[in-house]
C-alpha positions in Angstrom: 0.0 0.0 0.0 2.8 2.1 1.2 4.6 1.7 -2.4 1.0 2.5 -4.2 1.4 5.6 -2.6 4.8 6.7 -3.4 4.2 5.8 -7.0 1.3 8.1 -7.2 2.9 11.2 -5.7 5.8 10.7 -7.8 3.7 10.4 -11.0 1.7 13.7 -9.7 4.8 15.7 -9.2 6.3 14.7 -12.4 2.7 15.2 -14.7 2.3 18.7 -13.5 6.3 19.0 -14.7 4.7 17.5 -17.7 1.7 19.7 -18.6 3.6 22.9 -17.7 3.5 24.4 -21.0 6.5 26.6 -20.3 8.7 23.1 -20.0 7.4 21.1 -22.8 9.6 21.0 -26.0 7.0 19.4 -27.5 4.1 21.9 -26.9 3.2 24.5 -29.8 4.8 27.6 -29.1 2.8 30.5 -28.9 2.1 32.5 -31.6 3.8 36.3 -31.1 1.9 39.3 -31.2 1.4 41.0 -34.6 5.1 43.1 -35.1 7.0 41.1 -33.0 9.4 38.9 -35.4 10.6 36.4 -33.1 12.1 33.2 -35.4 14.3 30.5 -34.7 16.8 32.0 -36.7 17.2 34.4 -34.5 19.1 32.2 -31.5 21.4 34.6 -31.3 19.3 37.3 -28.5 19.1 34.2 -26.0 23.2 34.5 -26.2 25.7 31.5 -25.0 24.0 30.5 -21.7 20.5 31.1 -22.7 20.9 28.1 -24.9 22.8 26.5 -22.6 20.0 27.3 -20.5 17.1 26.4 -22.4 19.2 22.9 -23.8 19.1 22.2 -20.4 15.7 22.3 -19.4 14.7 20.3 -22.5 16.9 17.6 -21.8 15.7 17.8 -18.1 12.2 17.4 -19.3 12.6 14.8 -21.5 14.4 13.0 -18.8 10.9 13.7 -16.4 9.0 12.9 -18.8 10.8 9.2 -19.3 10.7 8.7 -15.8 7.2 9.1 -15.7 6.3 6.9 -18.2 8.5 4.4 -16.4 6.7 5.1 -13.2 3.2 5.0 -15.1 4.0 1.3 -16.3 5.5 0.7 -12.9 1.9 1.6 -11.1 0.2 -0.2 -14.2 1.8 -3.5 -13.3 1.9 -3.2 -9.4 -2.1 -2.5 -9.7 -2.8 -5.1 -12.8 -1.0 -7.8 -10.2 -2.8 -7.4 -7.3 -6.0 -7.0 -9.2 -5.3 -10.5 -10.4 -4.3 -11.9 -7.3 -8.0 -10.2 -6.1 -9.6 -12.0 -9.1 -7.6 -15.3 -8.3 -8.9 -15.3 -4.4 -12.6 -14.1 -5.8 -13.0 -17.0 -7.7 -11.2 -19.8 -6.0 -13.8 -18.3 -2.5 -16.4 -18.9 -5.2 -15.8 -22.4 -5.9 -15.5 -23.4 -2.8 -18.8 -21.6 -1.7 -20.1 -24.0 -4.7 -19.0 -26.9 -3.5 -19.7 -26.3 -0.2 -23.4 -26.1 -1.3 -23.5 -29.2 -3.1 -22.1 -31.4 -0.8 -24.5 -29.9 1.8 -27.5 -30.7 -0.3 -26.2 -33.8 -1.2 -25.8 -35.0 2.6 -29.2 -33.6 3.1 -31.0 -35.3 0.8 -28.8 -38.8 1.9 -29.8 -37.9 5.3 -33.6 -37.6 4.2 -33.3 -40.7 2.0 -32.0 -42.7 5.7 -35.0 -41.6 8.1 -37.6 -42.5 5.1 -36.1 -45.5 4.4 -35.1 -44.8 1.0 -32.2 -46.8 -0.5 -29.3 -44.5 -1.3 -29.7 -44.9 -4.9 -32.8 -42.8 -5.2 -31.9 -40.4 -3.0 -30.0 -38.6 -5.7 -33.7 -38.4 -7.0 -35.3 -36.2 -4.1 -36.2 -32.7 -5.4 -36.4 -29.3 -2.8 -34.6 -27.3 -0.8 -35.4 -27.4 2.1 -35.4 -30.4 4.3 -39.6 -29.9 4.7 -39.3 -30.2 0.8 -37.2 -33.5 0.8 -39.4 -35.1 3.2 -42.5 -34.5 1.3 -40.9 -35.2 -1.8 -39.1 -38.6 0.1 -42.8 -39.4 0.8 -44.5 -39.1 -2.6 -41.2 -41.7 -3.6 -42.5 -43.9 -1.2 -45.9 -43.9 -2.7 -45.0 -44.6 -5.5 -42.1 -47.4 -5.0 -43.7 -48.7 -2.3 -41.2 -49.5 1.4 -38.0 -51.2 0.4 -37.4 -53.9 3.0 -34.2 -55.8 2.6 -34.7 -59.0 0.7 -33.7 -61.9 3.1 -32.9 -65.0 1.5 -35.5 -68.3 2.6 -34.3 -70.3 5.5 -33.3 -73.6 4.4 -35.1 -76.1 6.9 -32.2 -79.0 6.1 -29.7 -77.0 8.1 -29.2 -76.1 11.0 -31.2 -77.2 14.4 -34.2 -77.2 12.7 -35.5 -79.6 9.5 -38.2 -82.5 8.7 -37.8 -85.4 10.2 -35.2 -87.4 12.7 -31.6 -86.6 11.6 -29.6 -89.6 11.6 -26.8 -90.4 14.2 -24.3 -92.0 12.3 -22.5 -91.6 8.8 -23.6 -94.6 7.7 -27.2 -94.2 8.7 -26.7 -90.4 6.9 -25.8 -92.4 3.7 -28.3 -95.1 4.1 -31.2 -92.6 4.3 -29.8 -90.1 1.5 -29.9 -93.5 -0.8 -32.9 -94.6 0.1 -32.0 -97.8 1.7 -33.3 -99.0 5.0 
């Protein structure tokens, strides 16, 4: 900030340098009052140090005005790189506010899908929200899919404790009865 500022007041001082008519070589001269013959021929009133002078003071302004373009492009490029690190944070901040959103929403609606017993796969298909708007919309889903209860495979009654019939004792009886034989 503190360098911001010393570039402007430099570039201040050295533009009114600049648009001081009286110091710019490249400023049309003024025109002379009718009768007064002043030409550049005529170098020779100003004597030695007058030109001296006055070659002086031109090189000295072209010099200020150098250094002010140099100080222009310096401010240019100190303000065009903050202004893109600005920029850079703005949308990067944005993103994440994005994505912060979704996976909100996304939790929400799983969260929803859970407590209505919903399987995870169509909770991507809950619309709303709100979580008032999930619920009803969980509800209308359940309507119309009907309740999802796990699908448990059919005991077998051959294993375990359970079963038809005496079990035999032995292997021999096991492969007696499993053959037929009695």
């Amino acid at each position: 900030m503190h360098r911001k500022f010393i570039l402007r007041r430099n570039l201040a001082r050295y533009e009114t340098l600049a648009d001081d008519p009286a110091t710019d070589p490249q400023a049309t001269p003024p025109t002379p009052p009718a009768g007064d013959d002043h030409s550049d021929d005529d170098k020779g009133t100003l004597g030695a140090n007058g030109l001296k002078a006055l070659e002086a003071e031109r090189a000295a302004n072209k010099a200020s005005k150098k250094q002010i373009a140099e100080l222009q492009a310096k401010l240019k490029e100190y303000e065009d790189a903050n202004k893109t690190e600005a920029e850079k944070t703005a949308e990067r901040l944005a993103a994440l506010e994005k994505d912060n959103a979704a996976s909100r929403s996304r939790a929400e609606r799983l969260e929803v899908a859970l407590d209505k017993g919903l399987p995870k796969a169509l909770a991507a298909r809950l619309q709303g929200s709100t979580r008032e708007e999930l619920e009803a919309d969980a509800d209308e889903l359940l309507k119309l899919v009907g309740e999802q209860k796990p699908a448990s495979p059919k005991p077998d009654p051959s294993q375990g404790h359970g079963g038809a019939g005496e079990k035999p004792t032995s292997m021999e009886a096991a492969i007696a009865a499993a053959l037929g034989a009695k």
